[in-house]
Steps between C-alpha positions, in 0.01 A plus 500: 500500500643844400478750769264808469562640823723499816358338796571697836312224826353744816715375795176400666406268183880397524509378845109310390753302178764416764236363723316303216834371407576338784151356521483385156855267591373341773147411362489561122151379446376728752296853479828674552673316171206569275487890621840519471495334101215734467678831609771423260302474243384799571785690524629365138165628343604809661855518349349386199216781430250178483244667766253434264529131485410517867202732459716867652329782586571824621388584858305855608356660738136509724485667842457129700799399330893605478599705240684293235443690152907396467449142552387188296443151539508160365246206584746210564319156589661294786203307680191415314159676615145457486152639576222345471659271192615836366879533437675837647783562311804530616548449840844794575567810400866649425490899514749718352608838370707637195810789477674606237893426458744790601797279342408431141401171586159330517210616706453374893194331621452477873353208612319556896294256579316153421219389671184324554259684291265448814338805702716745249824373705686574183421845473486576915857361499655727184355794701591437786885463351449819284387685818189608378176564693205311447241759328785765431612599199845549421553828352848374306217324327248705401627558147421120416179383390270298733421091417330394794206437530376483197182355382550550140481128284740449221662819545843530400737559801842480536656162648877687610524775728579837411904580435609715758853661576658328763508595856773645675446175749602272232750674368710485789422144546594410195835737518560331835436128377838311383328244282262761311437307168693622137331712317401269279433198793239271495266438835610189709183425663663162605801630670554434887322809701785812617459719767357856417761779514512682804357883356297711666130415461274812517111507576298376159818333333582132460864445380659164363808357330475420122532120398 
């Protein structure tokens, strides 16, 4: 697979890969394994611009929710789940954002979070990492168009988020990192799990090495 994008893990969704690791070697037919494969996946469609082979869409904003107008998601199946003999989809959710290079290189994607798609954990979780209040709007956000809710059928929407410059948080992790990916590098999704660098984390950002 030729790489579209550079992958850059929230230390938070780092520490959760670590943890499935070590679950999926002890038991690899267990939960743990399968989110683990799953999350992978995942991350390659991510690297790979294939969000739409996993039925992306970009995030937005209503006042019971967090403000995520910058955000997307993917639907990535891990457990099987019905209602009523009715099949739900995919069962996790892997929520990310998208910068533009400063280097000359490819664009970043930030992946923050995957989750249970149940009682919105997904989206509670991103926010909660992006420091936003629940029924707030962020005013750095106000310039991008709102996609949630919607009630509109078969209306065309965008599956990526919106390309934003990228933060002065990530910049200095990525300065800061010693294994920050060539220019032209390829996402690793497989890779053992590293420990964040040690920057300075201010309210509403979410920093995380490159793979």
């Amino acid at each position: 697979m030729t790489a579209r994008f550079r992958i850059i893990i929230d230390p938070q969704l780092r520490r959760k890969i670590a943890m499935l690791e070590q679950a999926a070697a002890s038991r690899p037919d267990s939960l743990r394994a399968r989110e683990l494969h799953a999350l992978k996946l995942g991350l390659r469609a991510l690297a790979g611009g294939r969000e739409e082979d996993f039925n992306g869409k970009r995030l937005g904003y209503s006042p019971g929710h967090h403000d995520l107008r910058d955000c997307a998601e993917i639907k990535v199946p891990v457990v099987p789940e019905f209602r009523y003999g009715h099949d739900l989809g995919p069962s996790h959710r892997l929520l990310y954002r998208e910068f533009e290079p400063e280097d000359g290189g490819l664009p970043y994607r930030q992946a923050i979070c995957f989750e249970h798609r149940g009682d919105d954990l997904p989206f509670e979780v991103a926010g909660a990492r992006l420091g936003r209040e629940v029924g707030q709007p962020d005013v750095a956000l106000t310039h991008l168009p709102n996609y949630r809710p919607t009630f509109q059928r078969g209306g065309a929407e965008p599956t990526g988020p919106p390309r934003l410059p990228l933060p002065p948080d990530l910049r200095k992790a990525l300065a800061a990192a010693a294994d920050v990916a060539p220019t032209s590098g390829s996402v690793r999704p497989g890779a053992p799990a590293q420990q964040p660098p040690r920057t300075a984390r201010g309210r509403g950002t979410s920093t995380g090495r490159e793979i």
